[in-house]
NUZASE-150409 format. One record per atom (N, C-alpha, C): atom name; chain; y negated, x negated, z negated; residue number from 0. Coordinates in Angstrom, 2 decimals, padded with zeros to 5 digits. Each point is the difference from the previous one (the first is absolute). Example, Ala and Ser with C-alpha at 12.3 -4.5 7.8 and 13.67 -1.06 7.14 Angstrom:
<sites>
[site "N"; "A"; [005.69; -013.19; -007.80]; 0],
[site "CA"; "A"; [-001.19; 000.89; 000.00]; 0],
[site "C"; "A"; [-001.20; -000.90; 000.00]; 0],
[site "N"; "A"; [-001.05; 000.35; 000.72]; 1],
[site "CA"; "A"; [-001.19; -000.82; -000.06]; 1],
[site "C"; "A"; [-001.09; 000.77; -000.73]; 1],
</sites>
This chain:
<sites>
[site "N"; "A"; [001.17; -000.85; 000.00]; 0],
[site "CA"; "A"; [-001.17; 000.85; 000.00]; 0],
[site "C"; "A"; [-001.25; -000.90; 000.00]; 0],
[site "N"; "A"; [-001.06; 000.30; 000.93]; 1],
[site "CA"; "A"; [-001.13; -000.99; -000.39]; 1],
[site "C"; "A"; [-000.83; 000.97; -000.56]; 1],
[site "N"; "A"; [-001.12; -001.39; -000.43]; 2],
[site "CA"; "A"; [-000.99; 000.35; -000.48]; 2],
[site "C"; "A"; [-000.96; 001.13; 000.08]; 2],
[site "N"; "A"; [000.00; 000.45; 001.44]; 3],
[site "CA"; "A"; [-000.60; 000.92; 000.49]; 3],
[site "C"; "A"; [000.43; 001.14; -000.71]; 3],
[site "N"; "A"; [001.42; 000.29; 000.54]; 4],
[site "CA"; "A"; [000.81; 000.93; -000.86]; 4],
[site "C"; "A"; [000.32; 000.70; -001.22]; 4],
[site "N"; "A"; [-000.30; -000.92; -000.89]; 5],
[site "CA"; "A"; [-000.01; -000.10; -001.32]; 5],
[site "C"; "A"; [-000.90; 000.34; -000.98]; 5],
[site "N"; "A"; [-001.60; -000.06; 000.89]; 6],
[site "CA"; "A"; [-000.85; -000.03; 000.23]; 6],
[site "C"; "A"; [000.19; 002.08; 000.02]; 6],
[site "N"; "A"; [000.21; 000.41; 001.02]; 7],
[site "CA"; "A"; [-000.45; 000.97; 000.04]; 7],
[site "C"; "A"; [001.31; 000.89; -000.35]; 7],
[site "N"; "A"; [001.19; -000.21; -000.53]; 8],
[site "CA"; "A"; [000.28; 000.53; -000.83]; 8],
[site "C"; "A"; [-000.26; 000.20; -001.52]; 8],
[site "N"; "A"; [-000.79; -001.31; -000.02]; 9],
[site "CA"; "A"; [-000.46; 000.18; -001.55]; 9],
[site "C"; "A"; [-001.39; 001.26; 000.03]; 9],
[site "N"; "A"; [-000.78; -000.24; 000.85]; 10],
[site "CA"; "A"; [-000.54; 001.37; 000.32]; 10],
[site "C"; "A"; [000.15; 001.21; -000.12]; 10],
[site "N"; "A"; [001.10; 000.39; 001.08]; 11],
[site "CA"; "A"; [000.95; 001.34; -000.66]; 11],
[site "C"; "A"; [000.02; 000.15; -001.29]; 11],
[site "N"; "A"; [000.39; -001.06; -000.63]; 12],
[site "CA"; "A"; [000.52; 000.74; -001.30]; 12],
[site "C"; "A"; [-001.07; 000.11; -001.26]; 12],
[site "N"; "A"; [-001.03; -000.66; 000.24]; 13],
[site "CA"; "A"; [-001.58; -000.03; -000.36]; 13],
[site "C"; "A"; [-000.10; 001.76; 000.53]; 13],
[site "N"; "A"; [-000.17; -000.14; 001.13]; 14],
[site "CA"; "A"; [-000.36; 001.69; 000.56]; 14],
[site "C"; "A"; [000.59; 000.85; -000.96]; 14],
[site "N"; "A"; [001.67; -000.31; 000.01]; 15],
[site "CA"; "A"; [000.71; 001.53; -000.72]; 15],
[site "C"; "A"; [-000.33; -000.44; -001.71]; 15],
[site "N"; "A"; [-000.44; -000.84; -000.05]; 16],
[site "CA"; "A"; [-000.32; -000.05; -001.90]; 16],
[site "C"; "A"; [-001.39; 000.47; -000.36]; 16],
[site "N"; "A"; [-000.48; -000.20; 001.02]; 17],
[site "CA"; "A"; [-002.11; 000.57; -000.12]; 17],
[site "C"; "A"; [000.37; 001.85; 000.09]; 17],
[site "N"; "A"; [000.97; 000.31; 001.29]; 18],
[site "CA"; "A"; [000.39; 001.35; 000.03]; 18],
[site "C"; "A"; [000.52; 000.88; -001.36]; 18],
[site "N"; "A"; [001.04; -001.11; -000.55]; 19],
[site "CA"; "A"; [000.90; 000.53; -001.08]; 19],
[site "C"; "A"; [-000.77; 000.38; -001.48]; 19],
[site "N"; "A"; [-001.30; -001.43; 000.21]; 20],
[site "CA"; "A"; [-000.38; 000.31; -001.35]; 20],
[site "C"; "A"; [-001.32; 001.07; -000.13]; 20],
[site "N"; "A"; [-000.66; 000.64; 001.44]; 21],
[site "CA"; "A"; [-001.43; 000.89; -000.03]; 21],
[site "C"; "A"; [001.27; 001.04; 000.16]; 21],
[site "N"; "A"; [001.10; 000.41; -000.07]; 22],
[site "CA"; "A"; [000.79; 000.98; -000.39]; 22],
[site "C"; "A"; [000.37; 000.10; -001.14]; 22],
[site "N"; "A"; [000.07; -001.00; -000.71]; 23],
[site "CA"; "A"; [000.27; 000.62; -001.31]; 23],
[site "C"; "A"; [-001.08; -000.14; -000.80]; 23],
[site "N"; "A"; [-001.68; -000.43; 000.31]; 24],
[site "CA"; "A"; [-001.13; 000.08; -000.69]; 24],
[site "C"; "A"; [000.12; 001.64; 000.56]; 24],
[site "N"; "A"; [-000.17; 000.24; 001.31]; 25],
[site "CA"; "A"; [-000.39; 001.79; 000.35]; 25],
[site "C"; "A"; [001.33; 001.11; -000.66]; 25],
[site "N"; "A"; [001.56; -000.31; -000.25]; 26],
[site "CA"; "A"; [000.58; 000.71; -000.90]; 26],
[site "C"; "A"; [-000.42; -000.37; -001.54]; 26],
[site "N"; "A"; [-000.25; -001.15; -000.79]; 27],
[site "CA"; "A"; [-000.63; 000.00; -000.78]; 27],
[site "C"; "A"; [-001.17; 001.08; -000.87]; 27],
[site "N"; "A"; [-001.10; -000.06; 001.52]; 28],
[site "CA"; "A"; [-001.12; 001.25; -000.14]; 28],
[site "C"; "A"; [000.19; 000.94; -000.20]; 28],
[site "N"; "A"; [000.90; 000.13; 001.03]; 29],
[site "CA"; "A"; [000.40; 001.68; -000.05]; 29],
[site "C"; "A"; [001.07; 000.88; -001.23]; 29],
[site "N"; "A"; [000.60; -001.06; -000.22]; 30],
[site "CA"; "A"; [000.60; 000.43; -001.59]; 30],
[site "C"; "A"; [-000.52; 000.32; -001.21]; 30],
[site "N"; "A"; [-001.40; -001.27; -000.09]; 31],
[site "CA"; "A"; [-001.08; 000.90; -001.22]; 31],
[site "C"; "A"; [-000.72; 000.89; 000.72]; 31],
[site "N"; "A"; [-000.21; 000.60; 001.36]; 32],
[site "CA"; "A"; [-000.80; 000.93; -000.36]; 32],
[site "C"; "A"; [000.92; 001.15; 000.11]; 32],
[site "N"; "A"; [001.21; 000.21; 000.75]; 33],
[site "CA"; "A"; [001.36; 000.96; -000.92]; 33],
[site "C"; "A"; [000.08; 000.24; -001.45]; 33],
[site "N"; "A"; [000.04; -000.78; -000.79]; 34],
[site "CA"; "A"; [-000.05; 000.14; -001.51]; 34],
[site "C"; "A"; [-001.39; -000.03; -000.81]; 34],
[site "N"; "A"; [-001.02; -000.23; 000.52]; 35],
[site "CA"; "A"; [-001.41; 000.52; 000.04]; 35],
[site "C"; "A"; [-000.19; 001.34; -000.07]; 35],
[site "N"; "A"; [000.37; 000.35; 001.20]; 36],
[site "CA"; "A"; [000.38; 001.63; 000.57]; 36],
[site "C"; "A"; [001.02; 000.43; -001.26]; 36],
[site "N"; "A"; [001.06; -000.24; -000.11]; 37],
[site "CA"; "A"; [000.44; 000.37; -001.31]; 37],
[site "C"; "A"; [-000.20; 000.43; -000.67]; 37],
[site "N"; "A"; [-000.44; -001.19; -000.77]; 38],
[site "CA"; "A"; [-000.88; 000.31; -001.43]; 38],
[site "C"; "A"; [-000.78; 000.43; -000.42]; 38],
[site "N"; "A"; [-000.87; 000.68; 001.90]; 39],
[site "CA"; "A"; [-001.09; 000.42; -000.72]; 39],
[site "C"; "A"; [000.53; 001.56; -000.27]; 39],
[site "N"; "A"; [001.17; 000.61; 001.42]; 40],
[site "CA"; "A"; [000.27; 000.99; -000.53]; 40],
[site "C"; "A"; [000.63; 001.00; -000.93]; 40],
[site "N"; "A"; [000.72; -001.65; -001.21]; 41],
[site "CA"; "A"; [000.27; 000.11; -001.36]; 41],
[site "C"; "A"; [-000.96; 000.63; -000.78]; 41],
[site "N"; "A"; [-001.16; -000.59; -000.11]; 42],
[site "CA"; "A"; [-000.84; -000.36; -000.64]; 42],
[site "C"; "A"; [-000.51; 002.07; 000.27]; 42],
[site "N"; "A"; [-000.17; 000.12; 001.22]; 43],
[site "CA"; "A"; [-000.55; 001.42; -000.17]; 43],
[site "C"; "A"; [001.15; 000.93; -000.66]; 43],
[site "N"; "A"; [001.17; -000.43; 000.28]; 44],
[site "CA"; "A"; [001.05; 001.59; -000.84]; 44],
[site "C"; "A"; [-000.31; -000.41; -001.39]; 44],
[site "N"; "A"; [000.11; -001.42; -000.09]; 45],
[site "CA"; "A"; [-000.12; 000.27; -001.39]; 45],
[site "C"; "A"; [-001.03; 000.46; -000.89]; 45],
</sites>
């Protein structure tokens, strides 16, 4: 494999790790504001 190669497979996998991790910051988000939502509509029955 040369350099070249190696080169831009290390890329790829830069790509799918930049992909992997603004997916789990945006499921992250979206989980507190699910249990946000929640709590707040705890908060009114009770």
């Amino acid at each position: 494999m040369t350099n070249t190669e190696k080169i831009a497979n290390a890329k790829k996998r830069i790509d799918e790790l930049e992909r992997l991790i603004k997916y789990w910051n945006d499921s992250e988000n979206d989980e507190s504001k699910i249990l946000n939502f929640s709590l707040k509509i705890n908060n009114k029955v009770a």
